[in-house]
C-alpha positions in Angstrom: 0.0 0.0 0.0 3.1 2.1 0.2 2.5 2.9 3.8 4.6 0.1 5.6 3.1 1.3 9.5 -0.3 1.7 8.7 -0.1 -1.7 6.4 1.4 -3.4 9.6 -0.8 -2.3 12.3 -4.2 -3.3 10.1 -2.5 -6.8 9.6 -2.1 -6.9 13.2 -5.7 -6.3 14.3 -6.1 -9.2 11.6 -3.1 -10.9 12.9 -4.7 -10.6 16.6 -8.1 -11.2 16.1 -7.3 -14.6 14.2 -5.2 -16.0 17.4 -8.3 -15.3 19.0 -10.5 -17.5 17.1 -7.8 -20.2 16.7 -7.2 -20.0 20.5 -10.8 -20.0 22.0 -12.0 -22.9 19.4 -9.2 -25.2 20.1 -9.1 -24.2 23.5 -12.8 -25.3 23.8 -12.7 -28.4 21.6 -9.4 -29.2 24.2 -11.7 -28.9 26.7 -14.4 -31.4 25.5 -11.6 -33.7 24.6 -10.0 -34.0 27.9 -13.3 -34.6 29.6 -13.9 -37.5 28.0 -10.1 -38.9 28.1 -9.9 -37.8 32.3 -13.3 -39.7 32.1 -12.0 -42.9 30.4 -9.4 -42.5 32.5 -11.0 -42.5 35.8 -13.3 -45.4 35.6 -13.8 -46.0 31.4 -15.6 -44.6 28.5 -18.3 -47.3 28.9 -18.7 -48.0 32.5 -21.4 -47.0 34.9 -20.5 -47.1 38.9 -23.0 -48.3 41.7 -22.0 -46.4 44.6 -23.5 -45.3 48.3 -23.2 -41.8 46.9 -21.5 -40.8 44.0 -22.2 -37.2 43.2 -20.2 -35.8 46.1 -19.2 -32.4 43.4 -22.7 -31.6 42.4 -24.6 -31.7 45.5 -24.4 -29.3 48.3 -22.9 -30.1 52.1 -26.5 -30.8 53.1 -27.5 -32.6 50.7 -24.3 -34.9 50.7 -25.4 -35.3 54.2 -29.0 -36.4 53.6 -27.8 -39.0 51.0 -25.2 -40.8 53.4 -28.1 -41.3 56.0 -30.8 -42.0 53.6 -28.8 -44.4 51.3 -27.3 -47.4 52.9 -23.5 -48.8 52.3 -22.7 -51.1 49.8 -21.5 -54.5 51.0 -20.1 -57.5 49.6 -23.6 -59.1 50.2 -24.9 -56.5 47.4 -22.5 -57.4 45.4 -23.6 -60.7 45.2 -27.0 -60.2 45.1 -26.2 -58.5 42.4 -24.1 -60.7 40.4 -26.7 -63.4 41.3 -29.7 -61.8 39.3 -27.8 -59.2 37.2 -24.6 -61.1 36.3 -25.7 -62.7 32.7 -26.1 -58.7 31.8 -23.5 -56.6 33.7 -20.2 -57.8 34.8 -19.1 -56.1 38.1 -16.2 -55.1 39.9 -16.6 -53.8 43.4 -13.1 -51.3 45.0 -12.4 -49.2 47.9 -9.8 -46.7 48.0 -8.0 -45.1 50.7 -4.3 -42.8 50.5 -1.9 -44.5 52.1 2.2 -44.4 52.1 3.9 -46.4 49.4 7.4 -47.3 50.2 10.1 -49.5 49.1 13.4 -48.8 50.8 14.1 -45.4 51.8 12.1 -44.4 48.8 8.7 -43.0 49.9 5.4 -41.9 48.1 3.3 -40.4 50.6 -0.2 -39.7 49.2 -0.2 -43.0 46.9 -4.0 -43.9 45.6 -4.6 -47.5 47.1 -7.3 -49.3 45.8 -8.7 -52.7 46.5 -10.7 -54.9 43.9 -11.2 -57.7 41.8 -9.4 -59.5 38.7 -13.2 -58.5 36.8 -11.9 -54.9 36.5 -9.3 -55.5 33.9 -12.1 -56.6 32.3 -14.5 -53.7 32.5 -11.6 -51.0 32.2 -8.9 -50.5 29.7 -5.9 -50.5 33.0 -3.2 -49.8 30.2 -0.7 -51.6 31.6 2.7 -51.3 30.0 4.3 -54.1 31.7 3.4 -56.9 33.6 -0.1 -58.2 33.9 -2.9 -57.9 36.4 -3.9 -60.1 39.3 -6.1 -63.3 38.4 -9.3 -64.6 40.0 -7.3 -67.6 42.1 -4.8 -64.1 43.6 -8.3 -62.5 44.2 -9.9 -65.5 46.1 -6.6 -66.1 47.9 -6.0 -62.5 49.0 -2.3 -62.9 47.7 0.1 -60.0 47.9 0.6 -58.7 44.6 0.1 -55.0 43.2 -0.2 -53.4 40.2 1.4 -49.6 40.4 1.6 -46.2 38.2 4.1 -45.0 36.2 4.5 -42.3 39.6 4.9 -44.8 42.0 7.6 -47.2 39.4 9.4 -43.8 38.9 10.3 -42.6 42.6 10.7 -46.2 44.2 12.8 -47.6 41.4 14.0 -44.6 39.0 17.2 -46.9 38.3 15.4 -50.5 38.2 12.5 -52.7 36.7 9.9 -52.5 39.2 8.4 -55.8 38.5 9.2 -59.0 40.8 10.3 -56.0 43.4 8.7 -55.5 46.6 6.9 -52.2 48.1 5.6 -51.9 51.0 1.4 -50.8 52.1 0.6 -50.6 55.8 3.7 -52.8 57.0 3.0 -55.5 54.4 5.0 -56.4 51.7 3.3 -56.4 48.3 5.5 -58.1 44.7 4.7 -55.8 41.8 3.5 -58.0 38.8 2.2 -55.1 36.7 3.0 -51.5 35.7 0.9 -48.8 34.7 1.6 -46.6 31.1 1.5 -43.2 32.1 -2.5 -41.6 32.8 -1.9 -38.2 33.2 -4.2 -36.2 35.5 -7.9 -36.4 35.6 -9.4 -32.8 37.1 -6.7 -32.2 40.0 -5.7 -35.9 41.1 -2.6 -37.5 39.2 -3.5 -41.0 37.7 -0.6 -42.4 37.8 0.1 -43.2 42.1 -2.5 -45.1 42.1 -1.8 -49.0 43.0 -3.9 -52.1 42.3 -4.1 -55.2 45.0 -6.8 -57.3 45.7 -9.6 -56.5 47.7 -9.7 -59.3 50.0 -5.7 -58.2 51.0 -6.8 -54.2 51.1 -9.3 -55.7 53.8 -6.5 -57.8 55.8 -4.1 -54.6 55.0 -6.8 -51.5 55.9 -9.6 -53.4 57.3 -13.1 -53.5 55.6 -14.4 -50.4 53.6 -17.6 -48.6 55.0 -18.7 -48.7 51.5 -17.8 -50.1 48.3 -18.1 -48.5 44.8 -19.0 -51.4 42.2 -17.7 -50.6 38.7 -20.1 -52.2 36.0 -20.3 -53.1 32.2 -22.5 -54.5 30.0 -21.6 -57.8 29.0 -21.0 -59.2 25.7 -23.9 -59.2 24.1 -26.1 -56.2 25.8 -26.1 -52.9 25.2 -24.9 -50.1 28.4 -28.9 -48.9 28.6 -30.0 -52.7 29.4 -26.5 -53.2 31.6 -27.5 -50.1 34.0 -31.7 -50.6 33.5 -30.4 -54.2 34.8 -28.1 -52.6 37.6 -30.5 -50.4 39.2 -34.1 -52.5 39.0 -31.7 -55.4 40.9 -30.3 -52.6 43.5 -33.7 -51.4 43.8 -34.9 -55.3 44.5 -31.9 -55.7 47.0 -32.7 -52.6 48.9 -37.1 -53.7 48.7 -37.5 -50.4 47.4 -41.6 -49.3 46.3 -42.7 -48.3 42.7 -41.8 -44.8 42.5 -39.7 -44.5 45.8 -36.2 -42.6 44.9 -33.0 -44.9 45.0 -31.1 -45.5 47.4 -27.9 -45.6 45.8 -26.2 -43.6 43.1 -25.3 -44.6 39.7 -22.8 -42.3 37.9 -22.0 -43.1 34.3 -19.9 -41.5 31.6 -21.8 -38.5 30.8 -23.2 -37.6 33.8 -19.1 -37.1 35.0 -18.2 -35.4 32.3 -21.4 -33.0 33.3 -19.1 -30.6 34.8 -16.6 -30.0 32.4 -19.4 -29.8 29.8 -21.1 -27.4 31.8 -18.2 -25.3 32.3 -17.0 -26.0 28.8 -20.7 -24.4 27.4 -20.2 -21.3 29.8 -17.1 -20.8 28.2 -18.2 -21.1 24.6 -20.9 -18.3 25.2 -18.7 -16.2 25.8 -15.9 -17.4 23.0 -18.5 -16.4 20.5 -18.3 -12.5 21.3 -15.1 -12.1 22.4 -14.1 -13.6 18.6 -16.6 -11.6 16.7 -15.2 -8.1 18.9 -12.1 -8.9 17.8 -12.9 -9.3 14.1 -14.3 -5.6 14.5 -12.0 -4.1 15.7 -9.7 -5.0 13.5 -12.4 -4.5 10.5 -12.0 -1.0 11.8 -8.8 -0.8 12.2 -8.3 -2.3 8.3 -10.8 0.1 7.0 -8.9 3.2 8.8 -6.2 2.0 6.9 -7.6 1.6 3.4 -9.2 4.8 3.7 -6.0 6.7 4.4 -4.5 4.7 1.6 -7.2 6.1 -0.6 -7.2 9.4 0.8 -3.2 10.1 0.0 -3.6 8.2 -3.5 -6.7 10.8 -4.6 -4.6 12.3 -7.2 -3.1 9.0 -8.3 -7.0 7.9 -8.7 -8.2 10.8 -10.5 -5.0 10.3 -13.2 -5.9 6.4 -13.7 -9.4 7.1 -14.3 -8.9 10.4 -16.6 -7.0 7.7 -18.7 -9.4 5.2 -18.7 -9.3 3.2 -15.7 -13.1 1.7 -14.7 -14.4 2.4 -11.5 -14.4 -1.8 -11.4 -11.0 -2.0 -12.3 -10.5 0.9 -9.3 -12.9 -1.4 -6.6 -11.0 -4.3 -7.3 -7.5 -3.5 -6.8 -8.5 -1.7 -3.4 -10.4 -4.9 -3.0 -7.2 -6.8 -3.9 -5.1 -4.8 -1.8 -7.0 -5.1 1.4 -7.6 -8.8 0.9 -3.8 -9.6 0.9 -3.2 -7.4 3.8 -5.9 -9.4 5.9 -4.8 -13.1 4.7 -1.0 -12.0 5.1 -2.5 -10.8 9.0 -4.7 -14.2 9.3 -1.5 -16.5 8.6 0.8 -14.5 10.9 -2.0 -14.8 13.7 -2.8 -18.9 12.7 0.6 -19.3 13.3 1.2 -17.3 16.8 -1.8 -19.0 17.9 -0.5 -22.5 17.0 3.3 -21.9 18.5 1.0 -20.5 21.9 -1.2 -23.6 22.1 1.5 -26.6 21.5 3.7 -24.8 24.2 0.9 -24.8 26.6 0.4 -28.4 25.1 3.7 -29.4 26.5 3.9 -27.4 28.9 0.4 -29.1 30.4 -0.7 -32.2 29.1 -3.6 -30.6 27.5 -5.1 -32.2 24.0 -4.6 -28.7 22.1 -4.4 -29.9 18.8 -5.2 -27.1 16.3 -7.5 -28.5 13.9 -7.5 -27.8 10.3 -11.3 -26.6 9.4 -10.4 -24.3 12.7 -7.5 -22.9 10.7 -9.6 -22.7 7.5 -12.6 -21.0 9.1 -10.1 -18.7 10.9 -8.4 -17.3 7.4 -12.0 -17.7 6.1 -12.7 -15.0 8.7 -9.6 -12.9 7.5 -10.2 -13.1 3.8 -13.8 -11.7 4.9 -12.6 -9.4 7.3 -10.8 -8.0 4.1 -13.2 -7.3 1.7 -15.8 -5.8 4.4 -12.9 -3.2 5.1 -12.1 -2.6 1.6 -15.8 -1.9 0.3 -16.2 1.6 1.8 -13.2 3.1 1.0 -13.3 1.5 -2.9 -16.8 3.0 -3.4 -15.7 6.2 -2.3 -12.7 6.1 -4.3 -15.0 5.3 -7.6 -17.5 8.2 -6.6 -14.4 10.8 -6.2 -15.0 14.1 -9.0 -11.9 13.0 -11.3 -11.0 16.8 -12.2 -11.4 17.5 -8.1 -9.0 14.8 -7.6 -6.3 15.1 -10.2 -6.1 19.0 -8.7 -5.6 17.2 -5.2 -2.3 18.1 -3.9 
C-alpha cells in the first residue's frame, strides 16, 4: 500500500483477532476432549458405577449429608446379590480406596492412591498396563500380595530398576509388583498415575473393611450399556425392597453424567468465545478500514489520473479490493501461526489435547479473507465516486 506502518498495524488487528478464534476454538474443543479422556481414564468410557453416593461435586454439604443417612453402604452381600440376578447382563467389579504411604526402601510416596478390587476390573476398564499383567481370579480368592502400580509410583521407588518382581511396602505389608501402569496423566486435579492395584480381599487384611464399596459395571457381551444399567439399578432397587416410585437409594454415575461438569463449564465458556471472537474481528475490520481509507485518501490524485486515462471504476474497486484482501490473509497466517506456537507450548507445557484442527484454521483465514473485503468496500466505493477533475487537482 506504500505505507509500511499503517499496512502493519491493520495486519495486526487481523493478525490478533485470528489468534483469538484459533485459541478459543481449540481451547474449547481441548476442553471437550480432555473430559472425555480424564473420564476414560478414571473409571472407562463405557462404565457405569453403583456407589453409596457418587455425586459428592454436584450436590451441596447438606445434601451430601441427607444422602449418606438415607442411602445405605454397599456390602459384599450387594454385590452378590447383584451378580446373582444381574450377572448374565453386567459384569461387576466392586473397589475401595484409601491414601496411604507407598514405600520400598528409603524411597517413599506419601499420598499413593490404594485401591482394593477384583481381577473383573481389567475386564470392564482398559488398565493400560505397559508391563506386567494384572492379578487373576485364584490371587483374588486367595487375598495374595501382589500389586499393580503407576508410572508415579515405578518412577520414585525404582528410578534406576525394573519395578516388576520387586517388593513395596502398604501398611507394613509387603506387596510383589507383577504389573506396571503406562502413564495416565491427570484427571481434574488428582494424578492418575500413584495409584496402586491389589486385591480386595488383601486391602481388607491390610486396611480393614471399607464402610462402603463403589462397584464398577459393564455391560456384557452381548447387551447394550442402557440394558447393563436398567439391569443394575431395577436389581439394586430389588436388594434394597425399594416401592414403585420410591427414589434410589444408591447412586449410579456413568460417563456422561461425570463429564457434566466439564461440559457445563465448557458451554459457559463457549458463550462467551462467540463474542469475544466476533469483537475482535471488528476491531480490527476498523482498524483495516482506517487504513484503506487513508491509503485512498493520500492516493486521490493518483485515482483521479488512472481514471482520466481510462481506468473503470471496477478496475479501481478491485485493486482496493485486492489490496485489502492480501493485507488481511498476510495478518490471518501470521495470527494462525502465533496462535498454534502458543497452544503446543501450553500443550507441552500441560498435558492438554490442544491440537489445532484444520477446518479451525480454515474458518479462521476464512474469517480474514472476509474481514478483508468488508474493510475494503467503503473506502473502494468512495474512491469510484471521487470528482476525477477534483482529484487530479488534489495536492
Amino acid at each position: 500500500m506504500g505505507y509500511p506502518m499503517r499496512s502493519a498495524l491493520g495486519a495486526l488487528a487481523i493478525a490478533v483477532a485470528v489468534a483469538t478464534i484459533v485459541t478459543v476454538v481449540t481451547a474449547l474443543d481441548g476442553v471437550k476432549r480432555y473430559a472425555e479422556a480424564s473420564t476414560a481414564r478414571t473409571f472407562g468410557s463405557d462404565t457405569f458405577v453403583l456407589a453409596q453416593v457418587a455425586s459428592g461435586s454436584r450436590v451441596s454439604r447438606r445434601e451430601l449429608q441427607e444422602q449418606l443417612v438415607r442411602n445405605p453402604p454397599i456390602r459384599r452381600a450387594d454385590l452378590a446379590f447383584l451378580e446373582r440376578y444381574a450377572g448374565d447382563v453386567t459384569w461387576y467389579a466392586p473397589s475401595a480406596q484409601t491414601r496411604a504411604e507407598v514405600s520400598s526402601g528409603a524411597r517413599v510416596v506419601e499420598d499413593g492412591a490404594v485401591t482394593g478390587t477384583t481381577s473383573t476390573l481389567a475386564d470392564i476398564r482398559n488398565l493400560d498396563l505397559e508391563r506386567g499383567r494384572f492379578f487373576r481370579s485364584d490371587e483374588d480368592l486367595a487375598g495374595d500380595t501382589v500389586a499393580v502400580i503407576g508410572a508415579d509410583i515405578a518412577d520414585t521407588l525404582f528410578p534406576t530398576s525394573d519395578p516388576l518382581a520387586q517388593s513395596v511396602r502398604l501398611r507394613g505389608r509387603r506387596f510383589t509388583v507383577i504389573g506396571v501402569q503406562a502413564r495416565q496423566g491427570s484427571a481434574g486435579a488428582g494424578s492418575q498415575d500413584k495409584y496402586v492395584w491389589i486385591p480386595l480381599r488383601a486391602y481388607e487384611r491390610a486396611f480393614g473393611a471399607p464402610r462402603s464399596l463403589q462397584v464398577f459395571a459393564k455391560a456384557a457381551p452381548g447387551y447394550d450399556a442402557t440394558a447393563a444399567e436398567g439391569r443394575a439399578r431395577i436389581s439394586m432397587r430389588a436388594r434394597r425392597a425399594l416401592r414403585p416410585g420410591a427414589a434410589d437409594t444408591f447412586d449410579v454415575l456413568t460417563p456422561d453424567a461425570a463429564r457434566g461438569f466439564v461440559a457445563n463449564l465448557s458451554q459457559r465458556i463457549g458463550a462467551a468465545a462467540g463474542p469475544i471472537s466476533l469483537m475482535a474481528l471488528l476491531a480490527a475490520i476498523v482498524v483495516v478500514t482506517n487504513t484503506v481509507l487513508v491509503s485512498v485518501t493520500q492516493r486521490t490524485r493518483e485515482i483521479g489520473v488512472r481514471r482520466a486515462l481510462g481506468a473503470s471504476a471496477r478496475r479501481i474497486v478491485q485493486e482496493i479490493l485486492a489490496e485489502s484482501l492480501l493485507l488481511s490473509i498476510a495478518g490471518g497466517l501470521a495470527g494462525a501461526l502465533a496462535a498454534w506456537a502458543f497452544l503446543a507450548t501450553i500443550e507441552f507445557a500441560l498435558e492438554l489435547p490442544l491440537q489445532v484442527a484444520p477446518q479451525t484454521l480454515i474458518l479462521a483465514i476464512a474469517a480474514a479473507a472476509g474481514s478483508g473485503i468488508i474493510s475494503a468496500w467503503y473506502p473502494a466505493r468512495r474512491a469510484v465516486a471521487l470528482d476525477v477533475v477534483a482529484a487530479i487537482r488534489t495536492e
